[in-house]
C-alpha positions in Angstrom: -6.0 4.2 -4.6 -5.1 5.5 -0.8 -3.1 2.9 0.9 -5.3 1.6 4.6 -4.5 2.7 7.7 -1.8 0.3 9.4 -2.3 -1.3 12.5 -1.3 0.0 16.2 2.3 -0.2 16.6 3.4 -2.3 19.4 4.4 -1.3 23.1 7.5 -1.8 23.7 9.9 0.6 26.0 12.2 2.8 24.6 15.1 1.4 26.4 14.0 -2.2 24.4 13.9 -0.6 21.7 17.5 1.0 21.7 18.7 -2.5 22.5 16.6 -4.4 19.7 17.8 -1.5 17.3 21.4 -1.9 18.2 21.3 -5.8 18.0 19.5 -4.8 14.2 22.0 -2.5 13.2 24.9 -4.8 13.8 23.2 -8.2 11.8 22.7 -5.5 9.0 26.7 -4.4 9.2 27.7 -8.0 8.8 25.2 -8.3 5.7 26.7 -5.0 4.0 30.3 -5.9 5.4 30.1 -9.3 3.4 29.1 -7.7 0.4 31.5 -5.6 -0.1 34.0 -7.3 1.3 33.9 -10.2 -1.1 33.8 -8.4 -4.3 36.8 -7.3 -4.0 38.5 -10.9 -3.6 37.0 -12.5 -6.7 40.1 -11.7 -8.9 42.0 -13.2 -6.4 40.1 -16.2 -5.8 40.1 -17.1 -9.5 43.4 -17.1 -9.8 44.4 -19.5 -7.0 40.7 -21.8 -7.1 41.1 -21.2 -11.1 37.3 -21.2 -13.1 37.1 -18.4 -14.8 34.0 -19.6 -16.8 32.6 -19.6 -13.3 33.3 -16.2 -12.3 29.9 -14.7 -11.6 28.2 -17.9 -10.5 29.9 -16.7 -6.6 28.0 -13.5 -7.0 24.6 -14.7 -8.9 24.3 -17.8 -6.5 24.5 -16.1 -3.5 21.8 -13.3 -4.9 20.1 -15.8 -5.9 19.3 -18.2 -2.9 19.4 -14.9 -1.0 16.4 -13.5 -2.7 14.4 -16.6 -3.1 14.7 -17.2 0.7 14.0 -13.7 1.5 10.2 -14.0 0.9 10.2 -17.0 3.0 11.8 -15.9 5.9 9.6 -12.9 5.4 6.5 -15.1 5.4 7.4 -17.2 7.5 7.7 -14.4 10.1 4.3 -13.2 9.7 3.2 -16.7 10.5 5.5 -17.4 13.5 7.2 -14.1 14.5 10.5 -12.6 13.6 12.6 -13.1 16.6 13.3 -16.5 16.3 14.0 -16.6 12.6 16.5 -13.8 12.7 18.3 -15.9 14.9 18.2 -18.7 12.8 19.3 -16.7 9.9 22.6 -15.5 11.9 23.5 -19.0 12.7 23.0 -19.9 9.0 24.8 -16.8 7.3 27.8 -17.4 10.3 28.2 -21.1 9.0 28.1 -20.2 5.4 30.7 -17.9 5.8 32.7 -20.2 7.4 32.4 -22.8 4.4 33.5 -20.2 2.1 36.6 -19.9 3.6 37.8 -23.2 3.8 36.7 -24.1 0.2 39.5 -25.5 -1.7 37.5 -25.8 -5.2 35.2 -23.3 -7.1 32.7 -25.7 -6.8 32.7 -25.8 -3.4 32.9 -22.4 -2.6 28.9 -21.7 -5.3 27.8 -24.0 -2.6 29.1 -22.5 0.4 28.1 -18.8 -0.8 24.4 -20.6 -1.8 24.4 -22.0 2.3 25.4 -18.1 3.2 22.7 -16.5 0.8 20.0 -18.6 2.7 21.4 -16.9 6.2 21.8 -13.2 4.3 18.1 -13.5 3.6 16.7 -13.7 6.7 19.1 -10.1 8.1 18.3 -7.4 6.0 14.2 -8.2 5.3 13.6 -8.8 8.7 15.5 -6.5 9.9 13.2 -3.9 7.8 10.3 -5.3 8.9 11.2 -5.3 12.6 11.9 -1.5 12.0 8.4 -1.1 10.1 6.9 -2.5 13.2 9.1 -0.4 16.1 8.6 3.0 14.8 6.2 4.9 13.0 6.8 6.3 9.6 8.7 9.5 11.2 10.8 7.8 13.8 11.4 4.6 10.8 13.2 7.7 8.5 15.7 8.4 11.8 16.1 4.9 12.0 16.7 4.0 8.4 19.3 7.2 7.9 21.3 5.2 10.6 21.1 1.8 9.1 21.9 3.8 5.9 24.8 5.1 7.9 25.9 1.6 8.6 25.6 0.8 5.0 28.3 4.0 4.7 30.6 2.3 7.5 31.1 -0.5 5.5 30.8 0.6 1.8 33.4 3.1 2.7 35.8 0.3 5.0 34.3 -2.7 3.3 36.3 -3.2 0.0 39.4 -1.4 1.3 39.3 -4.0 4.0 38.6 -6.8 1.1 41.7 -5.6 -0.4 44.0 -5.8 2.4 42.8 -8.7 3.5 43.3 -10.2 0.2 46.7 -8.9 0.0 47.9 -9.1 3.2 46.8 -12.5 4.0 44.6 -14.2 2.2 41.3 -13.7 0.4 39.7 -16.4 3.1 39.7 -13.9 5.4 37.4 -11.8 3.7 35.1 -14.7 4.6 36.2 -14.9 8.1 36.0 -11.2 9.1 32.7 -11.4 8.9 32.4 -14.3 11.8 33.0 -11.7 15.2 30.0 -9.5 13.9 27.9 -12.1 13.6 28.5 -13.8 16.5 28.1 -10.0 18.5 24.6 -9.6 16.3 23.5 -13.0 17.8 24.6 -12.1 21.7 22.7 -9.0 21.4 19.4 -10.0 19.7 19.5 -13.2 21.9 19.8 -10.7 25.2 17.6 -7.8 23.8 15.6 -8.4 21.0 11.3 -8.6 21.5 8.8 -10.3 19.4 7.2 -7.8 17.1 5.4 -10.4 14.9 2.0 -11.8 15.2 1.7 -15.6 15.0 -1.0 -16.8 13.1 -2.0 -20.2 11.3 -1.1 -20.0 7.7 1.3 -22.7 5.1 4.7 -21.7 3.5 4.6 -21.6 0.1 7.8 -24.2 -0.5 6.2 -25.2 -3.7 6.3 -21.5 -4.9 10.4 -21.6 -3.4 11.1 -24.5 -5.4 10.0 -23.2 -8.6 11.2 -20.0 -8.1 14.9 -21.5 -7.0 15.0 -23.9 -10.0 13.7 -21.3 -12.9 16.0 -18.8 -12.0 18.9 -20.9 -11.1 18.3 -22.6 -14.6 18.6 -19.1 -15.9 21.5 -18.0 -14.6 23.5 -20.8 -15.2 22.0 -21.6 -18.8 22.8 -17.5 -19.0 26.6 -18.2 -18.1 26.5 -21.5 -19.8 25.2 -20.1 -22.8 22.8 -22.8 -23.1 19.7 -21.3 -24.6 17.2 -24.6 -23.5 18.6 -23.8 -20.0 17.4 -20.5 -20.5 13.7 -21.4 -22.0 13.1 -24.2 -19.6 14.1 -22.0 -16.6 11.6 -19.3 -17.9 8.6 -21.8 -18.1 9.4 -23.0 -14.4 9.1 -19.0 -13.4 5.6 -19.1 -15.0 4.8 -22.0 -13.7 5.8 -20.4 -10.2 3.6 -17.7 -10.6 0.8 -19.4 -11.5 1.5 -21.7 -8.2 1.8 -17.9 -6.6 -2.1 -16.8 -7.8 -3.6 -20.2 -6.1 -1.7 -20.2 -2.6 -3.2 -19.1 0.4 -0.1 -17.7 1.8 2.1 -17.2 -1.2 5.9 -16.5 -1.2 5.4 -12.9 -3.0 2.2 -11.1 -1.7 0.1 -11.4 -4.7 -2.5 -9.6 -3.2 -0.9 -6.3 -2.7 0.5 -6.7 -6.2 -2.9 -6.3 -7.4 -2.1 -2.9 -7.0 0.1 -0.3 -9.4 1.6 1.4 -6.5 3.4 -2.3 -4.8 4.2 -3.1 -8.7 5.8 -0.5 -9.7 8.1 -0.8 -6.4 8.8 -4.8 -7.3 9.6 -3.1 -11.0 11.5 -0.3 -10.0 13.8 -2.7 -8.1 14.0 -5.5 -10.3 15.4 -3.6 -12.9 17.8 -1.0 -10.8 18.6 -4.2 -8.9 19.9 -5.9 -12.2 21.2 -2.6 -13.5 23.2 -2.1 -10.4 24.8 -5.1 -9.1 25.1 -6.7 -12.6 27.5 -3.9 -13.0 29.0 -3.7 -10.0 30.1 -7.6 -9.9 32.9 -6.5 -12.7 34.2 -3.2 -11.4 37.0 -4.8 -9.3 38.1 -7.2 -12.3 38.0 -4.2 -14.5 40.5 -2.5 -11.9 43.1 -4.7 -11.9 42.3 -6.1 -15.4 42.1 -3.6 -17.8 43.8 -0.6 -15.3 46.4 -2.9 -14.1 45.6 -2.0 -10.2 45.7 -4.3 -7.1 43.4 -5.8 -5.4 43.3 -2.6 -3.0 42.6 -0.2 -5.7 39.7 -3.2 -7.0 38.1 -2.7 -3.7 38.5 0.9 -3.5 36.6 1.2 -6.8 33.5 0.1 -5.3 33.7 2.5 -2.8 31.9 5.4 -4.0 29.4 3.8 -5.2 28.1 2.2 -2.0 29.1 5.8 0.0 26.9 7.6 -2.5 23.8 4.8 -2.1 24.4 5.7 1.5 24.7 9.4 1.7 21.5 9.7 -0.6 19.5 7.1 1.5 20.1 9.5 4.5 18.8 12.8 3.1 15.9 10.1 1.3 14.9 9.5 5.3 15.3 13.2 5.7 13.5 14.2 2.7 10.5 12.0 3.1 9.1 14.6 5.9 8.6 17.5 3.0 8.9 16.0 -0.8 6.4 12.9 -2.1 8.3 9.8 -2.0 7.0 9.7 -5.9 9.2 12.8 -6.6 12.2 11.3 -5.0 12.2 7.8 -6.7 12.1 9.8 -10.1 14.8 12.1 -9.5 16.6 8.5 -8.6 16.0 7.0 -11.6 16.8 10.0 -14.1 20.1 10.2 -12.4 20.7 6.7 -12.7 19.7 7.4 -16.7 22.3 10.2 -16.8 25.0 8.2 -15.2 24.8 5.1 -17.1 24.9 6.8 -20.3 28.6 9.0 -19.3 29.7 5.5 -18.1 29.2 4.4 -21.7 31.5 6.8 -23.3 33.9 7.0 -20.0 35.1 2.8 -20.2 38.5 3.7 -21.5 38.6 7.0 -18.9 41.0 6.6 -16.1 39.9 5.3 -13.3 39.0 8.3 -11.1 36.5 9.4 -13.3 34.6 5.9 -13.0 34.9 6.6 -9.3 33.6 9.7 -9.7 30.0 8.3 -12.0 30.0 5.5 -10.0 29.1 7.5 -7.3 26.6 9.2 -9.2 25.2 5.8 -10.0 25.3 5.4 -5.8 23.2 8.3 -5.5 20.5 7.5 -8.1 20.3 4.0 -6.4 20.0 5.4 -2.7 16.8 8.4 -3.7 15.2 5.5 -5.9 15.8 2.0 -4.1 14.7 3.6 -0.4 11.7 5.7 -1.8 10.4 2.7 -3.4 10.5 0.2 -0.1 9.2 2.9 2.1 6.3 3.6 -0.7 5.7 0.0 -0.5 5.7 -0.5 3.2 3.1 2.2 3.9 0.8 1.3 1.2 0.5 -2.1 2.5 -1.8 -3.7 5.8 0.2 -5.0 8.8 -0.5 -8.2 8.0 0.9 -8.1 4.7 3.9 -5.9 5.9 6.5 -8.7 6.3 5.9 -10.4 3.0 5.5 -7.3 0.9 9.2 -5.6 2.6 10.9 -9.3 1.5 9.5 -9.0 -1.3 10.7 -5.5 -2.8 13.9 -6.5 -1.9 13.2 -10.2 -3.4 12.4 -8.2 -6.5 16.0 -6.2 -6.0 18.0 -8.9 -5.6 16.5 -11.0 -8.1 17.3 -8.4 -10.4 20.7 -8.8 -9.2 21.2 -12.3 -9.8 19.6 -12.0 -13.5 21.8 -9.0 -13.8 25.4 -10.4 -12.9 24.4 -13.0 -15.5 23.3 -11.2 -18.3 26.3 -9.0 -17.8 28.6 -12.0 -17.7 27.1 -13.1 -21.3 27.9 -9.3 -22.7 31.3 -9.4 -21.4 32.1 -13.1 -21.8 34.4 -15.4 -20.8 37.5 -14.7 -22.6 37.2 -11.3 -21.8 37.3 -12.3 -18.4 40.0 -14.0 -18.6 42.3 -11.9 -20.8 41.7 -8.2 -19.3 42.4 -5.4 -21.0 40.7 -4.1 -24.4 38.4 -6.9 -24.6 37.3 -6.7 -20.9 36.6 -2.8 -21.0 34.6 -3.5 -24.6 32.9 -6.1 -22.7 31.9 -3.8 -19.8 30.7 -1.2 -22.2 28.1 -3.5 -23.3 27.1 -3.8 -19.7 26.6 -0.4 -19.4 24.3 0.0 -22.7 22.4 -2.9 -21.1 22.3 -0.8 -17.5 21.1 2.5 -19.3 18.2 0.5 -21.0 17.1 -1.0 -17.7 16.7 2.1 -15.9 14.8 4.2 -18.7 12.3 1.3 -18.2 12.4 2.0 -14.5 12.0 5.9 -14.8 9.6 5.5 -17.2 7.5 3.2 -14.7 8.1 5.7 -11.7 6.3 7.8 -13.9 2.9 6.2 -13.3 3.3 7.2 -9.6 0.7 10.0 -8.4 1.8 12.4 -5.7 -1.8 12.6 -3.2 -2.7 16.2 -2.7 -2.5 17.0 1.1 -6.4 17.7 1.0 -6.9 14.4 0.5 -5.7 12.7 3.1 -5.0 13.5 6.6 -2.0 12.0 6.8 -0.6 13.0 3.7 2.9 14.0 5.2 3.0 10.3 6.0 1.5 8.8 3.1 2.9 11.2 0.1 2.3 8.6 -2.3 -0.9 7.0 -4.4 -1.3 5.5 -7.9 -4.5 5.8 -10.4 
């Protein structure tokens, strides 16, 4: 089915829009900054705040209140504009990030990183959707190469600078460094940034958030707990969410665009890179300095190529949009990602240059797939609709990160994690064989997408992309 027409964009100057885009670019560097930042710590912080039972729960608790918020602030944009709620998520991301890093137990810390994942959901969603409204498709790829570039920036400074940090001072500061970029994001979006949304009267679907906070929280810890009711009760809750989701008028995923192939098989495609992805990439700085023996500099610099090649291919995605169907590029994504799994399966007692070298490979699936599928998303969905259905792609990414981390923690297990070495590079293989499965599914569901011949639609350089 062709996607509608979207709605004018809005006037607004090109000297606002500069501004707005500047103040954008710099929330989004303090949301990729802290991400790769604090990866790199996590040995560290184990060691000194001890729980190593409780090593993903940093990771999968932030993911996880990240994502679930994400469709709200989304939502809740459409409803009363973006602006203000960007703001809002600064000021809450800022004072999450100071909690972490004055935590003094790991306890304390899962709730300060659940505080932060609240304020990290509003930056990147809203950011995206700002964009989405600002430019038009062709102008949005410029845009998006840049915010991809920004993404390089700090994939490519981010875990070095974790590791410094970590060793030069202390792993707190990896928390702290991100506190001047947030406070320049707010002085700049409070100075320049317009209203793009368009208030109208609508409810928030908190009974949809609850659900959908408690099912897959009970998940992920009954996942790392290994307690199997945890598990089965947390699954009925997500059912019970998205039965909730069907009967809301304004619900936290947008249910109504899902009725169609082309929004589902984006919400697939990034559920199940998502948990492919960062389930994997939660373990690659404890397998540095666990099983290779390297510091925490080498752990961050491990992570590295990974996050350069999502960026790089992101770029020439924005680039590539103008002359190849998004459906083309979102395969290609996904057969690399099928490729590079499967070496990573037989290279997890390879020296570790050449896990550098396929994680960067696994970087560059990630960027043709990941963008391809939001930007496929975005322009097969009404105006209306655009703020809920960009949070929730990346709801569905994230989520998949959360379940991920998780599930990955339960193939390597604890001990593993706590005695390095043989056991933990088993354990990661098993991670892997999990990661390749995940992706087939996702290449096999990119599949269903249908490239729309240019005679039959006018605009078929901006819309490349149709299902049956």
């Amino acid at each position: 089915m062709t996607a509608p027409a979207p709605a004018p964009l809005p006037v607004i100057s090109p000297q606002v829009r500069r501004l707005a885009t500047v103040g954008l670019v710099v929330g989004v560097f303090l949301a990729a900054l802290e991400a790769s930042v604090v990866a790199t710590a996590m040995p560290s912080v184990i060691r000194e705040l001890g729980g190593e039972h409780l090593y993903a729960l940093p990771f999968a608790v932030y993911l996880l209140t990240s994502t679930v918020s994400s469709p709200l602030w989304g939502r809740a944009s459409d409803i009363v504009g973006r602006r203000r709620l960007y703001l809002w998520g600064v000021v809450i991301f800022l004072i999450g990030s100071a909690l972490c890093g004055i935590s003094q137990n790991m306890p304390t810390l899962i709730a300060a990183r659940a505080v932060q994942g609240i304020g990290a959901g509003a930056l990147l969603p809203l950011t995206l959707t700002m964009i989405g409204e600002l430019y038009t498709l062709a102008e949005r790829s410029r845009v998006q190469s840049f915010i991809s570039g920004v993404w390089g920036v700090s994939g490519l400074l981010g875990p070095l600078l974790g590791g410094w940090l970590t060793e030069a001072l202390s792993w707190r500061w990896t928390f702290y460094a991100s506190l001047p970029f947030g406070i320049a994001a707010l002085v700049i979006a409070l100075r320049s940034l317009p209203e793009t949304g368009q208030p109208r009267a609508a409810n928030l679907d908190w009974p949809g958030a609850v659900l959908f906070t408690a099912g897959s929280g009970l998940i992920v810890w009954g996942l790392e707990q290994r307690q199997w009711v945890l598990v089965g009760v947390g699954a009925l809750i997500l059912f019970a969410a998205v039965a909730v989701e069907r009967r809301h008028r304004d619900p936290l995923l947008p249910m109504r665009a899902l009725r169609d192939r082309l929004p589902r098989v984006a919400f697939a495609g990034n559920l199940l890179g998502g948990a492919a992805y960062f389930g994997v990439i939660a373990y690659l700085p404890l397998y540095a300095q666990g099983v290779t023996g390297g510091s925490a500099t080498a752990a961050g610099a491990i992570l590295t190529p990974m996050l350069v090649g999502w960026t790089l291919t992101a770029i020439v995605t924005a680039r590539l949009v103008k002359t190849v169907p998004l459906a083309r590029i979102a395969q290609a994504g996904f057969l690399v990602l099928v490729v590079m799994f499967a070496a990573l399966i037989f290279a997890v007692h390879a020296p570790l240059w050449v896990t550098s070298v396929l994680g960067f490979a696994v970087g560059t699936g990630m960027g043709f797939a990941m963008l391809s599928l939001l930007l496929a998303a975005q322009e097969g969905s009404p105006r209306a609709e655009l703020g809920a259905v960009t949070s929730g792609v990346l709801f569905a990414r994230q989520m998949g990160g959360a379940l991920g981390v998780a599930l990955m923690a339960l193939l390597i297990g604890p001990a593993a994690i706590e005695t390095g070495g043989y056991p933990l590079a088993e354990g990661l293989r098993r991670a892997y064989e999990l990661s390749l499965g995940l992706v087939i599914v996702a290449f096999v569901l990119s599949l269903l997408l249908r490239v729309i011949p240019a005679s039959q639609s006018g605009r078929a350089s901006e819309r490349p992309v149709s299902v049956e």
